[in-house]
N, C-alpha and C positions, 0 to 999 in steps of 0.2 A: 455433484459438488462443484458447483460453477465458482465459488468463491477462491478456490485454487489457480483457475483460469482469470483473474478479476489481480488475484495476488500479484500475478506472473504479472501483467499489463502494468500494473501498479510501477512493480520495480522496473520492469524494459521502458517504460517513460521519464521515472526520475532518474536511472542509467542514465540514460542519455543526456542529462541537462546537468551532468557533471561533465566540468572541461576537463577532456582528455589530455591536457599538461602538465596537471597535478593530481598530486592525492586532496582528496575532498572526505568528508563524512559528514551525512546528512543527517540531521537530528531530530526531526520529524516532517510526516506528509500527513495533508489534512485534503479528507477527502469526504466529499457530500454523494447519498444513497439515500434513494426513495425509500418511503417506507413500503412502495407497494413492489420495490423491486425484490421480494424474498429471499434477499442476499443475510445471512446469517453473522451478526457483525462477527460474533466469538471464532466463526468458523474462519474469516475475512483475516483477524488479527492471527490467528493459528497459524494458516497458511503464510501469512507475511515474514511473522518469525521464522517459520522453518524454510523459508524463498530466499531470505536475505542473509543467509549466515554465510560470512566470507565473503561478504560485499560491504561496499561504503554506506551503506543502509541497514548492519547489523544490528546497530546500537538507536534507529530509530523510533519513536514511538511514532504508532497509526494515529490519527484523530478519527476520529467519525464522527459525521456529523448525520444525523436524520431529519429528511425532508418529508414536511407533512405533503398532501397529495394537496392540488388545488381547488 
């Protein structure tokens, strides 16, 4: 279940790109995945919910976006 590990990365990136001077809350991340990359969006959005709770990314909604192959 790599999509857990993808979750994790997800939040320690948009973590970061909250300044650490205030409270912030981010309201969505919009994110692009191959279609041949066999990342399971349902499994992607699961893991992010249950990643983000008690963070400024609680109340986020994922986007997904799917990339056809070229």
């Amino acid at each position: 279940m790599h999509e857990l590990a993808i979750a994790s990365e997800v939040i320690r990136i948009a973590l970061e790109s909250v300044p650490s001077d205030r409270d912030a809350n981010i309201l969505c991340i919009n994110i692009e995945i191959g279609e041949l990359s066999c990342v399971q969006s349902e499994s992607l959005e699961f893991a992010f919910q249950a990643l983000s709770k008690a963070t400024p990314l609680e109340n986020a909604k994922l986007n997904i976006t799917r990339i056809e192959p070229l």
